[in-house]
C-alpha positions as CSV (number, residue, x, y, z in Angstrom):
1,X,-15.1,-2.3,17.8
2,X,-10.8,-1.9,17.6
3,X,-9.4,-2.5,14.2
4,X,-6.3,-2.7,15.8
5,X,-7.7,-5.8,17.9
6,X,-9.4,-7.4,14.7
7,X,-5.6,-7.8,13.1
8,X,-4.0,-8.5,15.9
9,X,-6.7,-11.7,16.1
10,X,-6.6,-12.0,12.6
11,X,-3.0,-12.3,11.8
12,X,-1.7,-15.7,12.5
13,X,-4.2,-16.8,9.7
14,X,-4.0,-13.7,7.7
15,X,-1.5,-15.3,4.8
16,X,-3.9,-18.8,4.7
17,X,-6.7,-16.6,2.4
18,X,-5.7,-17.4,-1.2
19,X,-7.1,-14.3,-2.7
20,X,-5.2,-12.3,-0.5
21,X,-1.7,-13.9,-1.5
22,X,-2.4,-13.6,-5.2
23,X,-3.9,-9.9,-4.5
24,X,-0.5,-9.2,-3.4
25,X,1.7,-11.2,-6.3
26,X,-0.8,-9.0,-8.3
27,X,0.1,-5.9,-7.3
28,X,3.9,-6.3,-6.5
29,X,4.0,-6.6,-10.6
30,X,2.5,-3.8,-11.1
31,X,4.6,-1.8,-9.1
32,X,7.6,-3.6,-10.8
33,X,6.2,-2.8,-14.5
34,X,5.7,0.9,-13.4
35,X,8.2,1.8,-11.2
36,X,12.3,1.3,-12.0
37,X,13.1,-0.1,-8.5
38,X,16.9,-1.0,-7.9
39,X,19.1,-1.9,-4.9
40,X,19.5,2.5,-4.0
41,X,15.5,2.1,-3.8
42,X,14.5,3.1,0.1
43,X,11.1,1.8,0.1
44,X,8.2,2.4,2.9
45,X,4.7,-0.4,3.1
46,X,2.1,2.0,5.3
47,X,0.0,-0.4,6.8
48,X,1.6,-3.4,6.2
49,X,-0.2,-6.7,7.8
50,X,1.6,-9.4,7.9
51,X,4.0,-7.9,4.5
52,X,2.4,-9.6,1.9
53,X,2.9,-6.9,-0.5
54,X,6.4,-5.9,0.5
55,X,8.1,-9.1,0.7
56,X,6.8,-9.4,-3.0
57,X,9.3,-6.6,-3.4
58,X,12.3,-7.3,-1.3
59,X,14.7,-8.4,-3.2
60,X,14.0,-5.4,-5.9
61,X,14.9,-2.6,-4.0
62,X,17.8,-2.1,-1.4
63,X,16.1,-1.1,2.1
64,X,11.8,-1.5,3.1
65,X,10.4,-0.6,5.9
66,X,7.3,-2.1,7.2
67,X,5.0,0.2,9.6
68,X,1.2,-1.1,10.8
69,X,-0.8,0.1,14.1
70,X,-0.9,-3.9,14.5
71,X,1.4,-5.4,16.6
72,X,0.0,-9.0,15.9
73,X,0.6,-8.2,12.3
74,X,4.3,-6.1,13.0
75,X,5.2,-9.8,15.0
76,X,4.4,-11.9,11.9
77,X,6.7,-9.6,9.8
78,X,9.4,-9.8,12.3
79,X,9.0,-13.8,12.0
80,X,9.3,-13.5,8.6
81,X,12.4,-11.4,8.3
82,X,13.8,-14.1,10.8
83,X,13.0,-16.8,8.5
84,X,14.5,-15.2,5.3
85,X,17.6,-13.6,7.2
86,X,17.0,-10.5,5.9
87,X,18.9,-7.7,7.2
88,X,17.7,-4.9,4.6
89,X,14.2,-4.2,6.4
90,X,12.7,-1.9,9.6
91,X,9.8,-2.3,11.3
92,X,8.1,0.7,12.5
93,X,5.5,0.6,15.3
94,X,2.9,3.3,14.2
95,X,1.2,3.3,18.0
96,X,4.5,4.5,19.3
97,X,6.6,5.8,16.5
98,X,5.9,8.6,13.6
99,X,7.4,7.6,9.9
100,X,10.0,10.4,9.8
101,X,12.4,9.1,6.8
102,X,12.2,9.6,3.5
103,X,11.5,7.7,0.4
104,X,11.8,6.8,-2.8
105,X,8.9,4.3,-3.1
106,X,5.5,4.2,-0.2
107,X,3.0,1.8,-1.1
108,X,-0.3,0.9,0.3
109,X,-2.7,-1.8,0.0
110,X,-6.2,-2.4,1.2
111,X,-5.8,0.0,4.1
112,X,-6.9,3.9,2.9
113,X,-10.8,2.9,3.4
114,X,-9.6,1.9,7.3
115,X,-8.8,5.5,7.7
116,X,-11.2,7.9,8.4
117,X,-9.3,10.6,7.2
118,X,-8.1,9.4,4.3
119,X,-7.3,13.0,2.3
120,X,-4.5,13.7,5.0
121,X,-3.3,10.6,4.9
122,X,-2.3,10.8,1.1
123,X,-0.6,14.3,1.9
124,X,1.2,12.7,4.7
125,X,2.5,10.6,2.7
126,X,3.5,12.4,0.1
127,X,5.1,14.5,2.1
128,X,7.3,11.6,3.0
129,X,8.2,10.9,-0.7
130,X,12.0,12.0,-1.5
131,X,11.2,14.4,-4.8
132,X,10.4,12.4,-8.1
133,X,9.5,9.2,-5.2
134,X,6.4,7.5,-5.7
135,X,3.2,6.7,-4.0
136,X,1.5,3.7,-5.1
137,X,-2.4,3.3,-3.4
138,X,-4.4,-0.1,-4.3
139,X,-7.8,0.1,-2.8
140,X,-11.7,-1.4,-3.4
141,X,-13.3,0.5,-6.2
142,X,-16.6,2.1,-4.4
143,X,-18.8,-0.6,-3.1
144,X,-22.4,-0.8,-1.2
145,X,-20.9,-1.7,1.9
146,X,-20.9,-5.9,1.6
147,X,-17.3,-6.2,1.5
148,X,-17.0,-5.3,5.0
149,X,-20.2,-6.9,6.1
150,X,-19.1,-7.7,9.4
151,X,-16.8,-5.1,10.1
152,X,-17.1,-1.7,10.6
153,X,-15.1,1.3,7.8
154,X,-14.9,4.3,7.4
155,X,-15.3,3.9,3.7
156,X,-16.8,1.4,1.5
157,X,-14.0,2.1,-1.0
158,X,-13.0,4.6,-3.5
159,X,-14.2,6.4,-6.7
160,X,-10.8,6.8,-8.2
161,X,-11.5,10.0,-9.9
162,X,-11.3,11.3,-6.1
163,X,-8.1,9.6,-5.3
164,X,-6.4,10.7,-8.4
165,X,-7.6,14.1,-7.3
166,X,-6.2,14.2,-3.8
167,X,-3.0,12.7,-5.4
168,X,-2.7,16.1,-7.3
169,X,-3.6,18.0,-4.2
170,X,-0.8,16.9,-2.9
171,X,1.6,17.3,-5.2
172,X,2.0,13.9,-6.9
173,X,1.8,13.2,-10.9
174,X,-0.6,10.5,-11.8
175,X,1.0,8.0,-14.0
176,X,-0.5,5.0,-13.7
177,X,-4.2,3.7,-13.2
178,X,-5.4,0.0,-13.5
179,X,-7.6,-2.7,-12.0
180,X,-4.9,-4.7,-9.7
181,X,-6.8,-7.5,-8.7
182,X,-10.4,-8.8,-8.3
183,X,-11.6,-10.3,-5.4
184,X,-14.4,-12.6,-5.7
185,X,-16.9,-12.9,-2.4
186,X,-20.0,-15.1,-1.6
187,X,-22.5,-12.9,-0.3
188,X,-25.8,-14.3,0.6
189,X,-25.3,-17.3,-2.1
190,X,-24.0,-14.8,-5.2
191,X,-21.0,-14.4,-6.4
192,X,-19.7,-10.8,-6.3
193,X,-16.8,-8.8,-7.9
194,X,-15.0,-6.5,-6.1
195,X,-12.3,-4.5,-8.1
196,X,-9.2,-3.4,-6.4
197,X,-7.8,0.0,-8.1
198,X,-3.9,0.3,-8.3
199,X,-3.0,4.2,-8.5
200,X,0.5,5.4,-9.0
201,X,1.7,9.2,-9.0
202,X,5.4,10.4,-9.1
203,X,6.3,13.6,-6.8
204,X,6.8,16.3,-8.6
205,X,10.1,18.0,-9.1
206,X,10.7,21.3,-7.9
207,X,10.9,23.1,-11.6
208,X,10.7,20.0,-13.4
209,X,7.4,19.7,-15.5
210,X,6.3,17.3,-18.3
211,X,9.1,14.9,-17.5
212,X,8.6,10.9,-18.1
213,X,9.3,8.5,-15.7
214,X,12.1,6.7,-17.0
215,X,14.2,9.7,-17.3
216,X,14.1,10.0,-13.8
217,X,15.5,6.5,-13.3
218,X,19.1,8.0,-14.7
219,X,18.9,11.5,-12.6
C-alpha cells in the first residue's frame, strides 16, 4: 500500500469533503488568534495536500511555501496559485527536494500520524524554525484505529502530553493547546467523534527565557 499513490488518487476530490474544508477554516483561526502573522511572515505547510490550510493563510503573511511527497496533491496547489495569481508562494517537491530555508511560521495538519517516525520529524522541523518561529501541529487525539479503517498508519493519533513533550525536546515553548476541530464519522451505523488537537510552541531564543509571545512580535 503507497500513501503517496492514495493522494495522488485522492486529490482531485480532496477539497469536495466538507469536514475537511471547515477543519481547515478551523484551524487557520487558530493560528491567526495565536500567532501575530504579517506581510515579513515567511511561512512553510509540511505536508500540504491540496493547501487547504495554507491558502486559509495567504493573504496574512508575506511568502508560504507548500511542500507534500504528493505530486497529485503539489499539481492541485499549483492550479490553485494559477487561479488566484498569486506570486508570493513555492512549491517544494519533498520526493526530490529537502526544505532547506528557514522560517518564521511551519504548520502541519493531519499528516504527523502518516509518519512513522514522527519524533524526528518535529526536530526537523524545528530545526527549520528562524529563532522565536513557530511550529503549529494539528493532529487526531489517540484513537482505536477506526479513523483509518481502510488505510494503513503508522499511528492512530496522538496523546498530546507526548507531543507537547517532543516539542520541548526539541527546543520549542508550548504556548498554545486546544481542540481544533471535530470530525464526526459513521462507523458501522454510529456516530463517532474524533478530536483533532491544535499544538503551538515558539522556538526558544538563545538566552531569552520567560518571554511572552507578543513581545516578540516588536523584536
Amino acid at each position: 500500500f503507497n500513501m503517496s499513490d492514495f493522494f495522488d488518487n485522492a486529490a482531485k476530490e480532496w477539497d469536495t469533503k466538507h469536514q475537511r474544508v471547515a477543519q481547515a477554516k478551523a484551524i487557520a483561526q487558530i493560528i491567526e488568534q495565536t500567532i501575530p502573522l504579517t506581510r515579513a511572515t515567511k511561512a512553510l505547510e509540511f505536508g500540504c495536500g491540496t493547501g487547504l490550510l495554507g491558502f486559509n493563510l495567504i493573504e496574512k503573511v508575506g511568502e508560504i511555501t507548500f511542500s507534500d511527497t504528493s505530486r497529485g496533491m503539489l499539481s492541485e496547489v499549483e492550479n490553485k496559485l494559477k487561479i488566484s495569481a498569486c506570486t508570493s508562494a513555492k512549491i517544494v517537491d519533498l520526493n526530490v527536494a529537502k526544505i532547506v530555508d528557514r522560517y518564521d511560521l511551519i504548520f502541519s495538519s493531519m499528516v504527523l500520524h502518516h509518519i512513522a517516525d514522527h519524533k524526528q520529524t518535529i526536530a526537523n522541523l524545528s530545526q527549520s524554525l528562524l529563532p522565536g518561529g513557530y511550529l503549529c501541529i494539528c493532529d487526531l487525539d489517540k484513537e482505536d484505529g477506526s479513523f483509518h479503517s481502510k488505510e494503513t498508519v503508522p499511528h492512530h493519533g496522538f496523546e498530546r502530553a507526548e507531543i507537547k513533550q517532543e516539542f520541548q525536546n526539541s527546543g520549542l515553548n508550548v504556548i498554545h493547546s486546544c481542540t481544533g476541530f471535530v470530525n464526526r464519522k459513521i462507523i458501522n451505523n454510529k456516530e463517532i467523534d474524533f478530536p483533532v488537537f491544535v499544538l503551538i510552541g515558539q522556538k526558544k531564543q538563545c538566552g531569552l527565557n520567560g518571554y511572552s509571545p507578543r513581545q516578540d512580535a516588536r523584536l
